[in-house]
C-alpha positions as a printed NumPy array, in Angstrom:
array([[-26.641,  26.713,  15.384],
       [-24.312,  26.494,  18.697],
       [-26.862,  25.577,  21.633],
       [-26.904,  27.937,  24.485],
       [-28.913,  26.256,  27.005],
       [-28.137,  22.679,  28.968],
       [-31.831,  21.497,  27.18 ],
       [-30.623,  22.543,  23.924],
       [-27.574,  20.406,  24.138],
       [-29.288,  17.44 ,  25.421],
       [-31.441,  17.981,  22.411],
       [-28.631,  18.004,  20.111],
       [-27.194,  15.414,  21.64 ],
       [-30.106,  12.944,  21.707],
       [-31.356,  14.229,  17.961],
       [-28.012,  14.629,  15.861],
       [-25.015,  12.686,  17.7  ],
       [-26.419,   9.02 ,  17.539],
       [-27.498,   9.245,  13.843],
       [-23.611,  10.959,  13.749],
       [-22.169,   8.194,  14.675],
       [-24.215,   5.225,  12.732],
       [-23.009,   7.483,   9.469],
       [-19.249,   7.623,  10.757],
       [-19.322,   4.092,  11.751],
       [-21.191,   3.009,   8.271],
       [-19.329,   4.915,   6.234],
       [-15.716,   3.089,   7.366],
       [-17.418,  -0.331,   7.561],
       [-19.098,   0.3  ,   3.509],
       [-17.868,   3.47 ,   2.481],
       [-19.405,   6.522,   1.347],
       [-22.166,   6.568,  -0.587],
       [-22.272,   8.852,  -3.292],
       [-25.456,  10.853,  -3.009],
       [-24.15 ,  11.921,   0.773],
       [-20.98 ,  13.233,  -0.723],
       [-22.605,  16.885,   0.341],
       [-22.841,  17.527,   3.81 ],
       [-26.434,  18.748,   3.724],
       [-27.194,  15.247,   2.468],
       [-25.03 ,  13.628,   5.245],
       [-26.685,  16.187,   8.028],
       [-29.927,  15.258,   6.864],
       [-29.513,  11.361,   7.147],
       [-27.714,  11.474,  10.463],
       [-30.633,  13.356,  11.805],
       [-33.263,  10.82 ,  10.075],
       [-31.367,   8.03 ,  12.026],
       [-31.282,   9.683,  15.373],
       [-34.835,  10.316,  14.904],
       [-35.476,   6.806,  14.345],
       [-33.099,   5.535,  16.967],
       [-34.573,   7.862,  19.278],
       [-37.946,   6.368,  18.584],
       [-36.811,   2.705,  19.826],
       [-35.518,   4.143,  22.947],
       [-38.032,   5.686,  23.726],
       [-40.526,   2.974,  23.068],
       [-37.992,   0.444,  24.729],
       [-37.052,   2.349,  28.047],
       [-38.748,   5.645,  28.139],
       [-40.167,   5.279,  31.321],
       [-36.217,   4.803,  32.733],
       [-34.669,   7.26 ,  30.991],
       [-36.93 ,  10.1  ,  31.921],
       [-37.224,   8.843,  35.788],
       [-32.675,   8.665,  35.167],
       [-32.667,  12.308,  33.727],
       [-35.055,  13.91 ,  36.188],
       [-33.59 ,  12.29 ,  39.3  ],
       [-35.225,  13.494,  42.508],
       [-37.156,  16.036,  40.875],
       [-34.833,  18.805,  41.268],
       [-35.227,  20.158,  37.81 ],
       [-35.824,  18.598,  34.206],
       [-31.941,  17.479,  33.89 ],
       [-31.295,  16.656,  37.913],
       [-30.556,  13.181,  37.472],
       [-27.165,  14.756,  35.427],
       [-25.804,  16.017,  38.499],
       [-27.281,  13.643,  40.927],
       [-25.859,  10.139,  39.283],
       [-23.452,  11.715,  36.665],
       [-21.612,   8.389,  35.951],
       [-24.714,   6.404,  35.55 ],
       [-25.916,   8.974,  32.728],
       [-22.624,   9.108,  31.016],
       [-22.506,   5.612,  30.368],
       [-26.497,   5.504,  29.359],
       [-24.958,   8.35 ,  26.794],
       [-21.866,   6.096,  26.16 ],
       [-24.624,   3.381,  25.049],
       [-27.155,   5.387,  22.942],
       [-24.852,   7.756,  21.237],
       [-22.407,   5.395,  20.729],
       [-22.456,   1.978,  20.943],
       [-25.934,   1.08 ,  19.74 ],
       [-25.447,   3.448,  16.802],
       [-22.467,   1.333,  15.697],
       [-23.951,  -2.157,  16.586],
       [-26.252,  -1.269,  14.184],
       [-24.362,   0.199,  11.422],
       [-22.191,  -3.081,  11.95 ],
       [-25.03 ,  -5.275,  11.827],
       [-25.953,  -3.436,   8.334],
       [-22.688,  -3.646,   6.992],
       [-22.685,  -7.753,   7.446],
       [-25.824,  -7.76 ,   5.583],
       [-24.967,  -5.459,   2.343],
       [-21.885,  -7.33 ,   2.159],
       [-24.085, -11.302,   2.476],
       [-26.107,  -9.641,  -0.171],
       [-23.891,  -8.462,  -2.141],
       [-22.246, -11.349,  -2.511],
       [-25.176, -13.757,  -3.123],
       [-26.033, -10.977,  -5.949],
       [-22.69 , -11.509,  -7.318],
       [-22.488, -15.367,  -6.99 ],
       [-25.868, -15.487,  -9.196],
       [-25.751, -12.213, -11.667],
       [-23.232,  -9.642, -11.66 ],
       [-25.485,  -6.502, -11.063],
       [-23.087,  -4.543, -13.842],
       [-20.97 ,  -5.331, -17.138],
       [-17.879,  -4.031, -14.912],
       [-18.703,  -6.286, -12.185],
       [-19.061,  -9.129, -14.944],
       [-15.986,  -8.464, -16.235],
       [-13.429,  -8.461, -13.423],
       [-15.545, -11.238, -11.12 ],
       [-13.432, -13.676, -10.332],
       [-11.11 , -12.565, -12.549],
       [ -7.218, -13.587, -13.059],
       [ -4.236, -12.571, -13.981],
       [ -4.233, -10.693, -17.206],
       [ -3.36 ,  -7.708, -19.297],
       [ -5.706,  -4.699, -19.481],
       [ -5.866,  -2.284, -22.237],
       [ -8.391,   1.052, -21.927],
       [ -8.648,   3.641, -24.626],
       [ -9.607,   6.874, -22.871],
       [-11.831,   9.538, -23.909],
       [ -8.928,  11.436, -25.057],
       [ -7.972,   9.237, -27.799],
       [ -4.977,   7.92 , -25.744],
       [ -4.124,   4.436, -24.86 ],
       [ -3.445,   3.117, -21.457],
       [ -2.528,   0.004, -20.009],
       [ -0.509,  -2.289, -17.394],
       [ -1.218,  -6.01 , -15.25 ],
       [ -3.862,  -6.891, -13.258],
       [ -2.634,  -9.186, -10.786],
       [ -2.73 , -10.123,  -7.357],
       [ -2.613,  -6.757,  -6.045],
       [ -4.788,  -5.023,  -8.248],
       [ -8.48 ,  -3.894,  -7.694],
       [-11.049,  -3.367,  -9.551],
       [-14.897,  -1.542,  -7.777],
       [-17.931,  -3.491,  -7.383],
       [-21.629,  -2.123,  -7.489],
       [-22.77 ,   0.292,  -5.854],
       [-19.229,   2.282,  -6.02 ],
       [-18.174,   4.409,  -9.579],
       [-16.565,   1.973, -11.875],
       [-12.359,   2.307, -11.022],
       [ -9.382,   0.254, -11.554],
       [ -6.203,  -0.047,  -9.789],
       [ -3.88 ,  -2.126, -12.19 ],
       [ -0.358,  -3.224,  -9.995],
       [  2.132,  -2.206, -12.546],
       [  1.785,   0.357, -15.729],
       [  3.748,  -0.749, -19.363],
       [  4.223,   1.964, -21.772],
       [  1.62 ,   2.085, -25.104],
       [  2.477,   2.499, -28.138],
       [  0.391,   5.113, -30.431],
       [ -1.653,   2.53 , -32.165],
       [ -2.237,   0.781, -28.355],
       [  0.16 ,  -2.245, -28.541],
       [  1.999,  -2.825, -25.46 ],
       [  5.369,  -1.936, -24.787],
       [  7.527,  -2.538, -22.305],
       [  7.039,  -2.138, -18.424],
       [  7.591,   1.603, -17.268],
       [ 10.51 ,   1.506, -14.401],
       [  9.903,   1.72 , -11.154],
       [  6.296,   1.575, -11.974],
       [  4.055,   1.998,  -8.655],
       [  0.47 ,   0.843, -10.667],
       [ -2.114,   2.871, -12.417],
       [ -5.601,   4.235, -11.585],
       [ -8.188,   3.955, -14.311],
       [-11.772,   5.854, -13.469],
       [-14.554,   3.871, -15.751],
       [-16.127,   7.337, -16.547],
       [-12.265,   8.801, -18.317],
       [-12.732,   5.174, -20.251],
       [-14.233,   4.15 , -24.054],
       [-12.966,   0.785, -24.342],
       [-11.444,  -1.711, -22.012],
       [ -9.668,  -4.914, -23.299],
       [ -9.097,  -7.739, -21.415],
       [ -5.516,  -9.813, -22.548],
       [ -4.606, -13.147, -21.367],
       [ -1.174, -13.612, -20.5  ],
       [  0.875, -15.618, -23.107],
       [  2.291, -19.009, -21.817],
       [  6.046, -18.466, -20.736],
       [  8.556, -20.2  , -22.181],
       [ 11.925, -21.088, -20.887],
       [ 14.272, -18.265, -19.864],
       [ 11.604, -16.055, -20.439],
       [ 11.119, -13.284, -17.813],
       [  8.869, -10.654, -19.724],
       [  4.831, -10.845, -19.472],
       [  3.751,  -8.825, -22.084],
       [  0.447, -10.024, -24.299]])
């Protein structure tokens, strides 16, 4: 619903846009969760956080910001027109700011926790498996029946808990129909493995290299 009124707008504005932007700020600092993938879910947690941050300003400076809004008591939003700067950068500061701060401040702790969780018990088999891990070969046998496979290296990746199982493996070799590895496809850019297109995944250590040799394959 557009607001057609100035008190409408402030109410949008004070309601929706500070929750908006603890969800925008979140979501680049941790990603997106998956269960606000829909935008109703998204709309409805924005506007639970405004709510709340609303709450502590209230409780913190409510006296001020009422007495800052109303100005000399020409009319409910006087103190707009009367000290416009001094409102915009109260706005500046509850919309956007604190909202951040505080989606920042959230972010540093999911990611302490996370990692003491990991340092003590991988929260997931996937986790357990590619923790720490080094350079190897990976194998997966997808749902299809088909084999897949490459290296997992310095620039691969592989998802930690809470994110969908996926694996970005640096460089792709070509599988034979039984799943033995052959050699490494050309101009290979990496491949993409999603945990949920997966049956089986097989972790290969690298064979020791002998002299003159130049090829990595298990």
């Amino acid at each position: 619903m557009t607001p057609s009124t100035v008190q409408q707008l402030a109410i949008l504005v004070l309601l929706v846009l500070p929750g908006t932007s603890y969800l925008f700020a979140r979501e680049r600092l941790l990603g997106v969760r998956e269960a606000e993938q829909e935008v109703t879910n998204r709309f409805l947690r924005a506007l639970g956080v405004g709510v709340l941050l609303d709450a502590a300003y209230l409780i913190a400076a409510g006296p001020q910001l009422v007495r800052l809004l109303r100005g000399d008591g020409g009319g409910s939003l006087a103190g707009v027109v009367d000290r416009p700067r001094a409102v915009g950068l109260w706005l500046l500061l509850l919309v956007v700011v604190l909202p951040t701060l505080v989606a920042w401040a959230e972010a540093v702790w999911a990611r302490r926790r996370r990692a003491a969780v990991l340092d003590h018990q991988a929260p997931t088999a996937w986790d357990a498996v590619f923790m720490d891990r080094g350079a190897c070969f990976v194998r997966v046998r997808l749902k299809n029946g088909g084999w897949a496979g490459g290296w997992y290296g310095t620039r691969s990746r592989a998802s930690a808990y809470p994110q969908p199982g996926d694996l970005f493996l640096e460089s792709q070799y070509r599988m034979e129909p039984d799943g033995a590895f052959g050699p490494r496809m050309p101009g290979t850019g990496g491949l993409y493995l999603r945990a949920a297109d997966v049956d089986l995944v097989e972790i290969h250590e690298p064979r020791p290299r002998s002299q003159g040799d130049t090829d990595d394959r298990a």
